[in-house]
MARLUMDREN-208002 format. One line per field, with one value per residue (C-alpha): residue number from 1; residue in three letters; x, y, z. Coordinates in Angstrom, 2 decimals. Layout:
N
num	(NUM	...)
residu	(ala	...)
x	(X	...)
y	(Y	...)
z	(Z	...)
//
This chain:
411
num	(1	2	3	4	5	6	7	8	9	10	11	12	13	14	15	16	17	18	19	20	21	22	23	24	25	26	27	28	29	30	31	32	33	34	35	36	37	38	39	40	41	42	43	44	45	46	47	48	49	50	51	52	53	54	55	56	57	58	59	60	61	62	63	64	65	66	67	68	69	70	71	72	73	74	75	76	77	78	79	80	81	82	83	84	85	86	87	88	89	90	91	92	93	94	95	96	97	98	99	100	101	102	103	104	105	106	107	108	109	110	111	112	113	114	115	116	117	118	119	120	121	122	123	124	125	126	127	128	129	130	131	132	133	134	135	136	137	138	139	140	141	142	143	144	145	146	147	148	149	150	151	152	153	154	155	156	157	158	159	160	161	162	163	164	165	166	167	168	169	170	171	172	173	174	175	176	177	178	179	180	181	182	183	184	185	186	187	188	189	190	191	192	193	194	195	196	197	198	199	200	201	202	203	204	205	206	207	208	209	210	211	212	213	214	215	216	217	218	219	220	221	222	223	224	225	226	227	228	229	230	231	232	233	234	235	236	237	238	239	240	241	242	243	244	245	246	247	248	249	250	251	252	253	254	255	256	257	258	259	260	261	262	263	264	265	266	267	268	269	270	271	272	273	274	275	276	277	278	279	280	281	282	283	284	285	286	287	288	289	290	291	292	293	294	295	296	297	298	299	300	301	302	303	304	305	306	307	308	309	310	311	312	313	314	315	316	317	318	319	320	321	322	323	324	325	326	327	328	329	330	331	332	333	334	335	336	337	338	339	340	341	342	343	344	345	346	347	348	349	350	351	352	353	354	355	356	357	358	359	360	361	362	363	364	365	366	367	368	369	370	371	372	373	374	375	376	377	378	379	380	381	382	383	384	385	386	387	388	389	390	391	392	393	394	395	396	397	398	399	400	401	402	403	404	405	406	407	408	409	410	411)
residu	(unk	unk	unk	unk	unk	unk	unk	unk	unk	unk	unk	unk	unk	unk	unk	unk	unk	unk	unk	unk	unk	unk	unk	unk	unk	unk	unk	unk	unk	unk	unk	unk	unk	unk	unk	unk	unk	unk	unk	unk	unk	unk	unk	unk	unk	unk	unk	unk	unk	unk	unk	unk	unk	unk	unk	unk	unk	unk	unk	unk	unk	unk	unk	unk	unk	unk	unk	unk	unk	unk	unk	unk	unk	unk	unk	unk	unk	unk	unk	unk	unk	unk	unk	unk	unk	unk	unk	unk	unk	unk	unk	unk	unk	unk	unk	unk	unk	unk	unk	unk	unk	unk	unk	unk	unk	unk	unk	unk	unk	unk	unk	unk	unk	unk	unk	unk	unk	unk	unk	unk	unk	unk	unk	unk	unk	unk	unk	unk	unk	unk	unk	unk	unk	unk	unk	unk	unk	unk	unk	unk	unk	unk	unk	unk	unk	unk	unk	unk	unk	unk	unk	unk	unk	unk	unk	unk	unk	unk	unk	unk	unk	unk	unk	unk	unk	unk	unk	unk	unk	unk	unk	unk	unk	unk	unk	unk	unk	unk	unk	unk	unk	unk	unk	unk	unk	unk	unk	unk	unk	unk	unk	unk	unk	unk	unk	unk	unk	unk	unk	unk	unk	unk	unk	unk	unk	unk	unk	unk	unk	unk	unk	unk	unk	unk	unk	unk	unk	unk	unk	unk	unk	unk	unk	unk	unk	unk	unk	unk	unk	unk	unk	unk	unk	unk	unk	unk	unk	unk	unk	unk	unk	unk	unk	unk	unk	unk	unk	unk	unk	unk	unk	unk	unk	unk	unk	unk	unk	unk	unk	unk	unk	unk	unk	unk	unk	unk	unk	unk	unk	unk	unk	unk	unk	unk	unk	unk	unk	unk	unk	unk	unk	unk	unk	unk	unk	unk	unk	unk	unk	unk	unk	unk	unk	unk	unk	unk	unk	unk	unk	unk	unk	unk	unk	unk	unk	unk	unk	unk	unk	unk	unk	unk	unk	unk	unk	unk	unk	unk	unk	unk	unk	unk	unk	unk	unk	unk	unk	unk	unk	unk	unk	unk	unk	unk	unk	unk	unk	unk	unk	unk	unk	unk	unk	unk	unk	unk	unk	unk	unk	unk	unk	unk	unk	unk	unk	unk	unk	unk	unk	unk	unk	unk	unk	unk	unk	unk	unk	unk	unk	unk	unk	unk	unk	unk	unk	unk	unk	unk	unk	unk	unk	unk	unk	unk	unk	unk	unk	unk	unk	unk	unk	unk	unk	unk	unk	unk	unk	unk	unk	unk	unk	unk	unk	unk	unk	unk	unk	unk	unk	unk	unk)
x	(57.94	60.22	62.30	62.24	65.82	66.74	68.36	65.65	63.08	64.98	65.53	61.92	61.07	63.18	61.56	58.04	59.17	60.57	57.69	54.77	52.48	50.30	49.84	48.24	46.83	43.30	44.73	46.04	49.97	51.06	51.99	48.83	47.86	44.02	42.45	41.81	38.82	38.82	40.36	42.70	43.86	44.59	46.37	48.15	49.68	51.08	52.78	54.86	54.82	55.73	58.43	60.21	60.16	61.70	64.83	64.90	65.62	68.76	71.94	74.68	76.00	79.94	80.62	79.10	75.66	72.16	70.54	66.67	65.21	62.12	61.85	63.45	66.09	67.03	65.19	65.60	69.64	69.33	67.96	64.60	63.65	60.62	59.93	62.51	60.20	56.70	58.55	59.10	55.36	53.72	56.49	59.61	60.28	61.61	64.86	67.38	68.24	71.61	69.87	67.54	70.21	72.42	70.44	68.55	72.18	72.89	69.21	69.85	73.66	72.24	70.50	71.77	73.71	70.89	68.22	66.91	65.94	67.05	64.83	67.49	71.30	72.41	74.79	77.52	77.39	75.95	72.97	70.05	67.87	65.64	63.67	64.86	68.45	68.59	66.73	63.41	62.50	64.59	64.76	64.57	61.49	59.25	58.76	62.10	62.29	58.82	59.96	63.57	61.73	59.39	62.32	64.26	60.73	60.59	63.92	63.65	60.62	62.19	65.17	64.74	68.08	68.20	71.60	71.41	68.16	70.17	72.94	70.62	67.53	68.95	69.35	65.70	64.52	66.94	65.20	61.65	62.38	63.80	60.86	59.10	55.86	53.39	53.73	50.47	49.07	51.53	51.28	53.50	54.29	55.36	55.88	53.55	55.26	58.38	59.21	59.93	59.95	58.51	55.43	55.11	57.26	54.52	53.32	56.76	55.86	52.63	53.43	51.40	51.54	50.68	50.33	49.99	47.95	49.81	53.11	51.03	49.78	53.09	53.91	51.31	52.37	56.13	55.24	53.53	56.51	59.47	57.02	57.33	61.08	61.57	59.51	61.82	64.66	62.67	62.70	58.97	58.98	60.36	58.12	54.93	56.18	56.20	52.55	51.08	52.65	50.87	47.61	47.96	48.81	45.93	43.94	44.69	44.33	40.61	40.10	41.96	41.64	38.45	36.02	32.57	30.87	33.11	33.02	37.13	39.86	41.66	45.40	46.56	45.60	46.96	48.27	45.80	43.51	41.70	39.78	42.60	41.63	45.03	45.08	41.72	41.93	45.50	43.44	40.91	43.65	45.69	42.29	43.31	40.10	36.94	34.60	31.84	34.91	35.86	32.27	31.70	34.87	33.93	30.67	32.41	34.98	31.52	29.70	32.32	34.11	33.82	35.09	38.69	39.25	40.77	42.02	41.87	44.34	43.59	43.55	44.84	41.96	38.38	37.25	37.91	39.99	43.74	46.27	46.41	49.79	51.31	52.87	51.00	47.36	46.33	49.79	51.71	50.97	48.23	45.60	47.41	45.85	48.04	48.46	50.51	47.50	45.17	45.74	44.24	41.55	39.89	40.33	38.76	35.98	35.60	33.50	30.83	31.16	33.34	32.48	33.84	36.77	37.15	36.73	38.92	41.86	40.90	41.23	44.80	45.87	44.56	45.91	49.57	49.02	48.79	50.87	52.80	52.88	52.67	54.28	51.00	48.62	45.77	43.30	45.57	49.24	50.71	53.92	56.90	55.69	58.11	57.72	58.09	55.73	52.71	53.47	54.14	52.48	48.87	49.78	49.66	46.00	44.80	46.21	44.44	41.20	41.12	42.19	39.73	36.97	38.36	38.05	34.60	33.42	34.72	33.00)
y	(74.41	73.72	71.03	67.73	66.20	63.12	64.82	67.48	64.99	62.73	66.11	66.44	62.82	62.95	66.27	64.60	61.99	64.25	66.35	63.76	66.33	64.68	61.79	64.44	66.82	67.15	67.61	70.75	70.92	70.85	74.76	75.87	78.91	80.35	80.45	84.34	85.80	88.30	89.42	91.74	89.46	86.70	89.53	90.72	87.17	86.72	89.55	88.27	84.98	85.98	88.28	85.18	82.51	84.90	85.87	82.41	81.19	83.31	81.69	82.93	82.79	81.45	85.15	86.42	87.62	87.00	84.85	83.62	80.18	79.72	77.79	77.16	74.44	71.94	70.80	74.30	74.55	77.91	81.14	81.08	84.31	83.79	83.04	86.01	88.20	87.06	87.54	91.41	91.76	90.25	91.31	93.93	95.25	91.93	93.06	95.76	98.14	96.40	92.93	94.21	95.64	92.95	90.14	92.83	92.76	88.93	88.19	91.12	90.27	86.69	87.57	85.56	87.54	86.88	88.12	84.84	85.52	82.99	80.40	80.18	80.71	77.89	79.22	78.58	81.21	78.87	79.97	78.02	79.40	75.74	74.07	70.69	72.20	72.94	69.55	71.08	72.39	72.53	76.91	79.06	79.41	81.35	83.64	84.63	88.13	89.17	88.66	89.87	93.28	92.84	92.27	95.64	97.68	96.64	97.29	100.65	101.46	100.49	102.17	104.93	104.89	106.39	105.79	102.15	101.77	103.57	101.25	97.78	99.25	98.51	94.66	94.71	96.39	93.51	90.79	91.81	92.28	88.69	86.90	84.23	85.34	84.86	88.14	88.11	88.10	89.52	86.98	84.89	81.66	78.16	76.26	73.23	69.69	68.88	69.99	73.85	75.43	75.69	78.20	79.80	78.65	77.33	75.06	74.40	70.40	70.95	71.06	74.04	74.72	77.34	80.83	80.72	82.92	83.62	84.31	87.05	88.61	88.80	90.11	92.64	93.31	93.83	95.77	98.05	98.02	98.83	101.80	103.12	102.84	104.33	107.38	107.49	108.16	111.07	108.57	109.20	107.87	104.96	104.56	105.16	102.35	99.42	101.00	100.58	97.00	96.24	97.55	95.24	92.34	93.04	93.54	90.02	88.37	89.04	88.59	84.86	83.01	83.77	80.88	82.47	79.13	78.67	81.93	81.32	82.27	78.91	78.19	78.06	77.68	74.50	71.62	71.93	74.54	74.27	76.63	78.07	79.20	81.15	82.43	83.86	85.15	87.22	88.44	90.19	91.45	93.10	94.56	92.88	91.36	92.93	94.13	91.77	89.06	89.92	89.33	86.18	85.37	86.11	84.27	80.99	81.02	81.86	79.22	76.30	77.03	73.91	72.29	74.59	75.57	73.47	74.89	78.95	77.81	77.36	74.63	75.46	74.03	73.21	70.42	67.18	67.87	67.52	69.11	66.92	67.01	67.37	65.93	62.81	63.39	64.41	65.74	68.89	70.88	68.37	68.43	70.07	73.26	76.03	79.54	81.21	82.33	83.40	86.84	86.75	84.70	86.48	89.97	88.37	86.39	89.72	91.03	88.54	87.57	89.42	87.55	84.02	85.70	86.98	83.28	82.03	83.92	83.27	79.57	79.61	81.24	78.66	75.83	77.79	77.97	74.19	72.98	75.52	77.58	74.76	74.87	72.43	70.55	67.97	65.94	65.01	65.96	69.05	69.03	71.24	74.29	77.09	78.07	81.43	82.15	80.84	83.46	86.73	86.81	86.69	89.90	91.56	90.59	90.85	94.28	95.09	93.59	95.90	99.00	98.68	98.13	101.71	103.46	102.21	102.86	106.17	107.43)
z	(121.18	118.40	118.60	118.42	118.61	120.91	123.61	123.92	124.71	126.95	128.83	128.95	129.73	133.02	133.79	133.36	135.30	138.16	138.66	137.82	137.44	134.97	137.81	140.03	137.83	139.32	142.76	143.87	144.29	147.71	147.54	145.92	146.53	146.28	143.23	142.28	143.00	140.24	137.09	138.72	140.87	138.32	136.54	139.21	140.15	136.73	136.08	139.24	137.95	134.38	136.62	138.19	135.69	133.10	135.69	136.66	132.99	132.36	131.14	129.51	125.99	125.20	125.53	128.45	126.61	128.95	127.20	128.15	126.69	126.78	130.28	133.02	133.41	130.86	127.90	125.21	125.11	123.01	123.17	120.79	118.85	119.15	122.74	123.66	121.50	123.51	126.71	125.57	124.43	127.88	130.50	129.13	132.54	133.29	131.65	131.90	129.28	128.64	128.60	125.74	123.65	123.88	123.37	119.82	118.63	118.97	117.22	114.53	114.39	113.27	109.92	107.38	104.28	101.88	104.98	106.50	110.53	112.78	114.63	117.18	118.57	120.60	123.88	122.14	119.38	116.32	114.35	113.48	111.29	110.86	113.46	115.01	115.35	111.46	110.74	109.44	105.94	103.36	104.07	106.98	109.28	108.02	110.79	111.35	110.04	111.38	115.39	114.65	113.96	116.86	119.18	117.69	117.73	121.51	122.61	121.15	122.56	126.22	125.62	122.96	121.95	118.51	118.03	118.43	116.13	113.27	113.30	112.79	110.63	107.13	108.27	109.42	106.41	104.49	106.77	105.97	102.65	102.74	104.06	101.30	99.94	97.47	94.61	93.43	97.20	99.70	101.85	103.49	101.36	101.92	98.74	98.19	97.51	99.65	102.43	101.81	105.76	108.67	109.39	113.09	115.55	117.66	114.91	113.17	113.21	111.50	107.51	106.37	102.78	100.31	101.58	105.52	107.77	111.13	109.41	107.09	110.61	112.09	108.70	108.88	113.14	111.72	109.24	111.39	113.97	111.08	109.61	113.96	114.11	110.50	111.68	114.82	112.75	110.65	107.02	106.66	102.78	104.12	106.99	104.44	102.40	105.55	106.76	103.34	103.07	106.49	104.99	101.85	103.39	106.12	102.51	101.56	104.70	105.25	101.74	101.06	104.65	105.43	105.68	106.39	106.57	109.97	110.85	111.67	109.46	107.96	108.48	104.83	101.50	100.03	102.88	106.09	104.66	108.17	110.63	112.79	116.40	116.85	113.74	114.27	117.88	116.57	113.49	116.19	118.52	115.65	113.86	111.14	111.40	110.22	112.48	111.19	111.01	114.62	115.62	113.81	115.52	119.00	118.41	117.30	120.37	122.90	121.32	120.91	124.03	125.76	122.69	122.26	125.81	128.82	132.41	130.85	127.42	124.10	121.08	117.56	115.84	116.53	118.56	117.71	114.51	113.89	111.45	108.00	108.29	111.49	114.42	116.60	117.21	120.81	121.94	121.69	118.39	117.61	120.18	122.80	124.94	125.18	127.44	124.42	122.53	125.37	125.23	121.97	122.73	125.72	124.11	121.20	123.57	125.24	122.60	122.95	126.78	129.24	131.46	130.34	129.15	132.70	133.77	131.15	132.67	136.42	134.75	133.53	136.77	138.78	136.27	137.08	140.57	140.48	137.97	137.20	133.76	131.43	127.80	126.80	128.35	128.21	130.42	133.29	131.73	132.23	130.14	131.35	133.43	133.85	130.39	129.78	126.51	128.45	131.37	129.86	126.16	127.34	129.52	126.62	125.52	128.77	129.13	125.39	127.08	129.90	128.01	125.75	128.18	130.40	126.77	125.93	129.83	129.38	126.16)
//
């Protein structure tokens, strides 16, 4: 996902090479197994999926510390934030109690003294807080502080260890307090001209600028999270203060990035001020969203789905466009189809037709059962399955999905 350094790539040219999948991509892998029938048992595969490929990643740190890259084998040599983080959200019972803590204190341990979250800490001990091993942006990632919350917020609520959450909230209050945003907004805000930092993780090549709207919803989802663990530890002032920042932020969001003529909610404001399918599908799922917004949403992904959607996963940006300023066109960040976001996407699709979001999961199973769980793909190539992200996040939309349905069934 995020880097791009010389080593990295010949690691994932000789994978490529090894596994040719993109050679055989439209025929089904030797092993295949049959494509699910239903939703439940799409679902059911992946969590076992999700299950293995996230045990099968471990490595260890310089000093003995689990550590869990975001795929299996070479090609990430550090533990991402991030990734760890999505891994939690989709599939937390992968891990052990001890694994959860340790790996909360090396993430929290690695906030910078003036706040900055990391981006990454390679095995042996150094911290990265830029993209392309410290290459990109001039300042930290801009996402760092929201996902070292989200990993603390769900550690805790695994482990419920009071004691431990005491001893690392003032750093994540520090962190959030640290990330860049605009004042007169509240959003999340990458300064135009330059090269200031990298947005989200999953688009760190693309060179958003201006204020940016998926780090102001993980704002808004760590927001939310800090305002739970400060009521754990009975600061309810405190924990007021973090839920009305969420609420403000959520404020802005619906008010700034909406583009009605779209019916999608654009990526920025200044550099690639463009519709943002992501973007728009996490709006929905955190009900950040409107609930006209959320339909207009819904409506868009129904109606253009042919045009964003390939094998059951998902493009960042409408058919047939491209960032204004991002990596090369038709690969990766820039064209590529991704699991990651698909969650999102069918609880958001849901709305409008359950039924093709049903489809669209049965989809990305089957593409896994094949090719395995791709980081990207598109047409024939399937780059570098085994990747954890595209696994275990869209567990947790899918879960939303159904809960949602079994409350509306009931009423």
């Amino acid at each position: 996902m995020e880097v791009h350094d010389a080593m990295r790539m010949l690691a994932l040219l000789a994978t490529a090479v090894l596994l040719t999948s993109s050679a055989r991509a439209a025929e089904p892998a030797p092993n295949a197994q049959p494509a699910p029938r239903s939703l439940d048992e799409a679902v059911n595969w992946l969590r076992k999926e999700a299950h293995r490929i996230i045990r099968a990643s471990e490595r260890k740190m310089k000093d003995g510390t689990a550590a869990f890259p975001p795929q299996v084998g070479i090609g990430y040599e550090a533990f991402w934030l991030r990734d760890y983080g999505y891994t939690l959200e989709g599939s937390i019972g992968s891990y052990s109690d001890k694994e959860l803590i340790a790996a909360c204190n090396l993430f929290v341990g690695g906030i910078s003294p003036d706040g900055a979250g990391l981006d990454c800490i390679k095995f042996d001990g150094t911290l990265i807080y830029k993209p392309g091993g410290g290459r990109m942006g001039e300042n930290p990632v801009a996402d760092g502080p929201q996902f070292t919350v989200g990993v603390a917020f769900h550690a805790f609520q695994r482990t419920r260890d009071t004691r431990h959450l005491a001893s690392i909230i003032e750093p994540l209050i520090k962190t959030m307090n640290a990330a860049p945003r605009n004042e007169q907004t509240g959003l999340v805000h990458i300064k135009p001209g330059g090269w200031d930092r990298c947005p989200y993780g999953f688009t760190d090549t693309i060179r958003k600028q201006g204020d940016v709207l998926f780090c102001s919803l993980l704002y808004v989802q760590a927001s939310r999270q800090l305002s739970q663990l400060l009521t754990a530890l009975d600061r309810k002032k405190d924990a007021e203060h973090w839920q009305a920042q969420a609420e403000a932020v959520s404020q802005s969001i619906r008010k700034v990035f909406w583009n009605e003529k779209v019916g999608l909610f654009d990526a920025a404001t200044v550099q690639c001020r463009q519709p943002d399918i992501w973007g728009s599908a996490f709006a929905v799922y955190l009900d950040v969203a409107s609930a006209a917004q959320a339909k207009a949403v819904a409506a868009y992904f129904k109606e253009h789905y042919a045009e964003i959607v390939q094998e059951g996963q998902i493009r960042h940006l409408p058919g047939g466009q491209y960032w204004e300023a991002g990596c090369r066109k038709d690969t990766y960040q820039n064209g590529g189809y991704w699991a990651t976001p698909t969650g999102w996407f069918v609880y958001t699709l849901d709305l409008a037709a359950p039924k093709l979001a049903d489809q669209t999961v049965i989809d990305m199973v089957t593409s896994f059962q094949r090719h395995g769980a791709c980081e990207w793909i598109l047409g024939q190539t399937h780059h570098l399955p085994n990747y954890l992200a595209s696994a275990a996040l869209p567990l947790d939309g899918i879960d939303a999905m159904i809960r949602r349905r079994l409350k509306n069934n009931s009423k």
